[in-house]
C-alpha positions in Angstrom: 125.4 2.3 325.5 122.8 0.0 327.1 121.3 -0.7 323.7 125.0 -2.4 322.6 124.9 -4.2 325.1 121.2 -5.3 324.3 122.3 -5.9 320.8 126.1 -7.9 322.2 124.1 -10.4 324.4 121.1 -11.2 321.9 124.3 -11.6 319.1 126.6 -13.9 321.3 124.0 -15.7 322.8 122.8 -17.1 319.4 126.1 -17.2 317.6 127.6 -19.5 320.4 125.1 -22.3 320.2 125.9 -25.2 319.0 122.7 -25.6 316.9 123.6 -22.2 315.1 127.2 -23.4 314.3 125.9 -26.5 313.0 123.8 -25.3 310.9 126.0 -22.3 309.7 128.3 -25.1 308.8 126.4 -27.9 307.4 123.3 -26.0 305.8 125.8 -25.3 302.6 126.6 -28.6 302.0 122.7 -29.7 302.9 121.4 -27.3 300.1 123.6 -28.9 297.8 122.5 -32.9 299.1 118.9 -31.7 298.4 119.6 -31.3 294.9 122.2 -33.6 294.0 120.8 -36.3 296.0 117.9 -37.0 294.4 119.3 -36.2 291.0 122.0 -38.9 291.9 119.2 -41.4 292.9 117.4 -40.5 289.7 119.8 -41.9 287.2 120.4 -45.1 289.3 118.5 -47.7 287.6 117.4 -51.0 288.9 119.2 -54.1 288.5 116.3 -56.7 287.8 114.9 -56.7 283.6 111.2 -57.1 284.1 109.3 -58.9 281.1 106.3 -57.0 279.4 104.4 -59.0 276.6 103.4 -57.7 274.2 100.0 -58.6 271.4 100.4 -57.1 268.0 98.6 -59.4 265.6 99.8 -57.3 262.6 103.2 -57.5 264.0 103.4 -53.5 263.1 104.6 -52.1 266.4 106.6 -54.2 268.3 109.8 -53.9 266.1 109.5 -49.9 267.1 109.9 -51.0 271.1 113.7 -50.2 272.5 115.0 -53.8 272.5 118.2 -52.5 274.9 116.5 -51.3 277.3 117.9 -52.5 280.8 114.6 -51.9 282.5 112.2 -53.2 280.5 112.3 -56.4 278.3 109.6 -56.9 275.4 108.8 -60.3 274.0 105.7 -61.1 271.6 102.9 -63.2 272.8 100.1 -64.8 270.9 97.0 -64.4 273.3 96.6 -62.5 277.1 95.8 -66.2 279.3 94.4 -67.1 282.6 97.6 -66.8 283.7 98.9 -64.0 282.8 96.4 -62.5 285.0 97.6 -63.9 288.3 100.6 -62.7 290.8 102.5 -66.1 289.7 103.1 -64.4 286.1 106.1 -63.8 284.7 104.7 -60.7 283.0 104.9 -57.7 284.5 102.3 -56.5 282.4 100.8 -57.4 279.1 100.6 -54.0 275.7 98.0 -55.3 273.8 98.2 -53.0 270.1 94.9 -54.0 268.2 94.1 -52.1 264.9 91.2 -50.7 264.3 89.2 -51.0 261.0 90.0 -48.1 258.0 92.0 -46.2 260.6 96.2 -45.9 261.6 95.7 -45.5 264.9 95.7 -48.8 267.0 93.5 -49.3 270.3 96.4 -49.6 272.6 95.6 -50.7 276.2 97.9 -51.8 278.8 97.2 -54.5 281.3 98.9 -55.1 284.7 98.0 -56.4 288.3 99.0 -52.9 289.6 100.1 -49.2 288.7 101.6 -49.0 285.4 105.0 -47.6 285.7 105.6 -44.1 283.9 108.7 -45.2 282.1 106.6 -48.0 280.3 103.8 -46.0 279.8 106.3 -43.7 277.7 108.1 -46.5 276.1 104.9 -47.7 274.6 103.8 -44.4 273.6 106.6 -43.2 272.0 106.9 -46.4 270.1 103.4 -46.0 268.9 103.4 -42.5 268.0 106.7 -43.1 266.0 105.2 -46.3 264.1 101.7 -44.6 263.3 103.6 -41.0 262.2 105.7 -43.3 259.9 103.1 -45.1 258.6 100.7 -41.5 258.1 104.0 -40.1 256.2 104.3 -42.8 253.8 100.3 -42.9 252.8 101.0 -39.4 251.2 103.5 -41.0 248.4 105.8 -37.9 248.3 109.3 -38.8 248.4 111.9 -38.1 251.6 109.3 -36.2 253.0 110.6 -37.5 256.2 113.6 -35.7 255.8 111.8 -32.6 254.8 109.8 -32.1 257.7 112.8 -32.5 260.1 113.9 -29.9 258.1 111.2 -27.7 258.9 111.4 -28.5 262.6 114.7 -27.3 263.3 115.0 -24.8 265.9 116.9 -21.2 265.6 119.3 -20.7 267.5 119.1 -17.5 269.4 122.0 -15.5 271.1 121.1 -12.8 273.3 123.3 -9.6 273.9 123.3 -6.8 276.4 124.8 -3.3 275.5 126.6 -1.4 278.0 126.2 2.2 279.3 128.7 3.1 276.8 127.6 0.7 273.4 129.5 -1.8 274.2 128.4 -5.1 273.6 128.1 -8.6 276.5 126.6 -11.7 277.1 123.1 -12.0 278.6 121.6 -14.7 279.5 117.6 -14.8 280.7 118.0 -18.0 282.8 120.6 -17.1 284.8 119.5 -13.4 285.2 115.8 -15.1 286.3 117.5 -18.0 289.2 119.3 -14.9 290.4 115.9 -12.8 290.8 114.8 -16.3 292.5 117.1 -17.2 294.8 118.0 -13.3 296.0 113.8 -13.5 296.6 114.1 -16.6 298.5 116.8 -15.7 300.7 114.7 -12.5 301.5 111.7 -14.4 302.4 113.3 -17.0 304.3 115.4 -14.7 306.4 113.1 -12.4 307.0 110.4 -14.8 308.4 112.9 -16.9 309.8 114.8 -14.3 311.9 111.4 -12.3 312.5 110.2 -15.2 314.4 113.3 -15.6 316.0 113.0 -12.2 317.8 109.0 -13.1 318.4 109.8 -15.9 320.1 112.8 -14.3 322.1 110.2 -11.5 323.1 107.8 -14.2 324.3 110.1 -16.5 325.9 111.3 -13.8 328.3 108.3 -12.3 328.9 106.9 -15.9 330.2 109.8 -15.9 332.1 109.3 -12.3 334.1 113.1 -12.1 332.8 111.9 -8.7 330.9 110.6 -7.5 334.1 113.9 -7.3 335.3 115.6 -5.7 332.7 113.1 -3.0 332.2 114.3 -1.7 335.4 117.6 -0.2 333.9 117.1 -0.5 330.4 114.1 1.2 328.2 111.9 -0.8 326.5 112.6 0.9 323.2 116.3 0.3 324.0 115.2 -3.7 324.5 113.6 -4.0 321.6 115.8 -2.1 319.2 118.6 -4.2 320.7 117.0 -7.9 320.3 116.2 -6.9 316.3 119.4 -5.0 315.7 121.6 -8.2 317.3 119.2 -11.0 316.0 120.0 -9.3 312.6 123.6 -9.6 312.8 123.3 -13.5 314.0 121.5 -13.2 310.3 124.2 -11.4 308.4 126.5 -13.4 309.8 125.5 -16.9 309.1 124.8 -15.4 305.3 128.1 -14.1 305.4 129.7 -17.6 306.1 127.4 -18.9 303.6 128.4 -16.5 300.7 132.3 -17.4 301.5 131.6 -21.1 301.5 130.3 -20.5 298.2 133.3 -18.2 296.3 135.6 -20.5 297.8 133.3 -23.6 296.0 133.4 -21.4 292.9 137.3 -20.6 293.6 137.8 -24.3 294.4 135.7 -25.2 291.0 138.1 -22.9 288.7 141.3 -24.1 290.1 140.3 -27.9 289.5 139.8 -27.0 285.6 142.7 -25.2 285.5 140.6 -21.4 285.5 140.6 -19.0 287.4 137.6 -18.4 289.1 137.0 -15.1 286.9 137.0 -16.8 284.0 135.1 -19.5 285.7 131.9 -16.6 285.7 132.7 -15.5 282.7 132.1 -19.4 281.1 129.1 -19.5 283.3 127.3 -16.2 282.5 127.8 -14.5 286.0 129.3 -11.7 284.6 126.5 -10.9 282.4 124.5 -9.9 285.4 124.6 -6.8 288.0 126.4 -7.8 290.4 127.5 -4.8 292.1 123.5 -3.6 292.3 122.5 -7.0 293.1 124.6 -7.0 296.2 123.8 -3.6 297.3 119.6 -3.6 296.3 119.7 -7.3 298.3 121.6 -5.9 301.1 119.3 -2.4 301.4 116.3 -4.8 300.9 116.7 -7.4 303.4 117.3 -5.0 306.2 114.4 -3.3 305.6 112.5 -6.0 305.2 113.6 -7.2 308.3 113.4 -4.2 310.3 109.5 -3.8 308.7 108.6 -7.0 310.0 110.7 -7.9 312.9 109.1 -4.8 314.8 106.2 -5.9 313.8 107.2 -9.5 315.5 108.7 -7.6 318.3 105.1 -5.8 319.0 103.0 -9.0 318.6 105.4 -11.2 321.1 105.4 -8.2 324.0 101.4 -8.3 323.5 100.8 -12.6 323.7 101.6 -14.6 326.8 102.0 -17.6 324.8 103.0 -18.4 321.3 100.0 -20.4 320.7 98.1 -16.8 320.8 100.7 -14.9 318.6 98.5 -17.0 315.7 96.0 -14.6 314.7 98.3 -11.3 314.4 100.7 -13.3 312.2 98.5 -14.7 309.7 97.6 -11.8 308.1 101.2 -10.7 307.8 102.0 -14.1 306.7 99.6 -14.0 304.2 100.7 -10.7 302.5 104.4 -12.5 302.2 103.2 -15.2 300.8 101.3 -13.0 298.1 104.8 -11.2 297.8 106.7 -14.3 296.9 103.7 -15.3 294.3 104.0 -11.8 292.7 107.7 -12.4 292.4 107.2 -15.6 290.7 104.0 -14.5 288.3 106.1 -11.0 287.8 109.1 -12.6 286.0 107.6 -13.4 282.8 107.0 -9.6 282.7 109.7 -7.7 285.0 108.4 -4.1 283.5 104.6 -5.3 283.9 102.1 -3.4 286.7 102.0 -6.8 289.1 105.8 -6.3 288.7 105.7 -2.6 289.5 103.8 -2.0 291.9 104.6 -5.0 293.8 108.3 -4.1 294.1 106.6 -0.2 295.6 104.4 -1.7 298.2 106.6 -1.7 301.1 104.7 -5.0 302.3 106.3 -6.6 299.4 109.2 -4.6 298.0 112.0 -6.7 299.3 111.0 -9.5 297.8 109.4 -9.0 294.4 112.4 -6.2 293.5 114.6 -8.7 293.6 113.4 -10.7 290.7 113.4 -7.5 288.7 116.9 -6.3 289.3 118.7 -9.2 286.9 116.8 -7.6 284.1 117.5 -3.7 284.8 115.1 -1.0 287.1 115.2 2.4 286.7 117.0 3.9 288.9 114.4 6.3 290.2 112.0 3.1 290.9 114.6 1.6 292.8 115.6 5.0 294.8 111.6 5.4 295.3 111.1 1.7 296.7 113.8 2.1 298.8 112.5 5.5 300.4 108.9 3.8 300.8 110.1 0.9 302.7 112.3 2.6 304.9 109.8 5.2 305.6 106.9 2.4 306.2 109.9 0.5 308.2 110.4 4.0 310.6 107.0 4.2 311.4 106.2 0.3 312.1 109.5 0.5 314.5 107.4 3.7 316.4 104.1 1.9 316.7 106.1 -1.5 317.2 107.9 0.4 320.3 104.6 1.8 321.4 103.1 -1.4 321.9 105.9 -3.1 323.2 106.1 -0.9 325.9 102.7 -1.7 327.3 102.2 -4.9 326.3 105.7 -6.2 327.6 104.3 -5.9 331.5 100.9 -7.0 330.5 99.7 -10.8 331.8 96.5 -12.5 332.2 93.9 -12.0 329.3 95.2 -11.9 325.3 94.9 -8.7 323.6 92.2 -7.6 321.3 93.2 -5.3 318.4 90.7 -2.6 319.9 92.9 -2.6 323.2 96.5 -2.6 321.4 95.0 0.7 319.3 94.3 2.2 322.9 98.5 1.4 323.3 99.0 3.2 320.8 97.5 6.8 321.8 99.1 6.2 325.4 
């Protein structure tokens, strides 16, 4: 009973701050800004036509610049002058295309009083390449050979199927089934640090305080502990929880405006073609051990600091294997069956995150059962030795703690 009502004040404590709300709210809606945004901004092009000159004695290039581009605006010149060097110069910058004795290939330099811009550098280039490759194709003599070799570089067009469990056949589609991996792995690693911290810091902050001295004195310290991960963790579901429902109703929302439901909606967007059902439940299973792994781990180091400026050197290293979980993940999904893959998604230090990128593209079952018992097994015994230290180093001030001393914790 005590340990509920650990877990209902660590929960309502959280969930009634305004800077939770907030950001349950608007994070959605900032995810999205990060993307769009910049996208948006991308495509916005400037309003001013800057003038690049350009030298091509031989008159054999120029014609191959875009002449509508609203950018960039090329005109011929003669000769580069005096002037043209100075910051009173119309030019923005001077393309000087000089051939070069018995070969196709010009000397192409381009001249400006600053950084050339990327999109003239690949205006220019382009240009060239598309004038010399002409020029190479018609120096053979053979007839529409243009037309030939865009032939040859046409690109099959591959369709990708999935059968089911009973022969049946469905769509599949790889980049969808790898952003799922991604973004399940992402969540997992963010929420786990995130929240781990949280309880850290919660452990740390009343501990400073002498609030936990208090406390103690009707409820265990297991009970504490347990009850600040267990409520922190449902201040987590729940903000993922609003966050998954602003999303179907987006997607709902989406379908309705073209006239679609929003099943038919995943179905047109390849949604259906993945696991859901075992995405949900693996990602569910996953992040709780995860967080239970690491947030007693969290719990331990904040009962054994006095200030979070020491917690440092006990988080690093499990910082560091995280970090190596979320590389795996990324260097496993060109190979999902592969031994970085494996094993990685077996290591309970790194299960939660690099199974997830596996899932889209089908685990055995037995892997999946097996990574499962590991974690939860290697999450059981961190919560003992977590508890073990917590219970000393919660009423311990004055000096930090050396590793040596929080192993003698443990055999109290």
């Amino acid at each position: 009973m005590k340990i509920l009502i650990v877990i209902q004040r660590e929960y309502l404590r959280r969930v009634k701050k305004k800077s939770f709300i907030l950001l349950t709210i608007l994070m959605p809606f900032l995810m999205v800004a990060l993307v769009a945004v910049p996208l948006w901004l991308s495509t916005i092009k400037g309003d001013e036509q800057h003038l690049i000159g350009v030298l091509d004695p031989r008159q054999e290039f120029f014609q191959a610049l875009p002449a509508d581009d609203k950018e960039l605006q090329f005109v011929q010149i003669d000769k580069i002058t005096p002037e043209m060097r100075t910051d009173s110069s119309a030019y923005q910058a001077v393309v000087s295309i000089l051939p070069v004795a018995g070969e196709v290939m010009p000397r192409v330099t381009i001249y400006s009083r600053e950084e050339v811009q990327t999109n003239l550098l690949d205006a220019v280039r382009d240009a060239v390449n598309t004038r010399v490759r002409e020029k190479k194709l018609a120096a053979t003599g053979i007839a529409n050979l243009e037309a030939i070799i865009s032939d040859l570089e046409q690109e099959v067009s591959i369709d990708t199927k999935k059968w089911t469990a009973e022969g049946d056949e469905k769509d599949s589609n790889t980049g969808l089934a790898i952003g799922a991996g991604f973004l399940f792995t992402f969540l997992i690693y963010m929420f786990v640090m995130a929240y781990g911290g949280m309880v850290m810091q919660s452990v740390i902050e009343e501990k400073t305080n002498r609030i936990v001295e208090i406390m103690v004195s009707s409820v265990k310290p297991f009970q504490l502990m347990m009850g600040k991960i267990i409520g922190i963790m449902l201040v987590g579901l729940t903000q993922l929880g609003i966050w998954l429902a602003t999303l179907a109703l987006v997607i709902a929302m989406g379908g309705n405006v073209r006239g679609v439901d929003s099943g038919v909606l995943a179905e047109m967007t390849g949604v259906a073609s993945l696991p859901l059902g075992e995405l949900g439940l693996m990602f569910v299973l996953m992040f709780l051990g995860g967080y239970l792994l690491y947030a007693s781990f969290f719990a331990a180091v904040g009962a054994s600091v006095n200030e979070q400026e020491d917690s440092s050197q006990f988080i690093l290293p499990v910082t560091l294997i995280m970090v190596f979980g979320l590389y795996a993940a990324l260097y496993s999904v060109e190979n999902t069956n592969g031994p970085l893959a494996f094993w990685g998604s077996l290591f309970p230090l790194t299960s939660p995150i690099v199974m997830m990128v596996r899932i889209p593209f089908g685990v055995p079952l037995w892997q999946e059962v097996l990574s499962i018992v590991l974690l939860y097994a290697t999450a059981i015994l961190m919560v003992w030795l977590g508890a073990k230290i917590y219970r000393i180093g919660i009423l311990m001030y004055g000096k930090k703690p050396s590793l040596k001393e929080m192993a003698k914790w443990l055999r109290y």
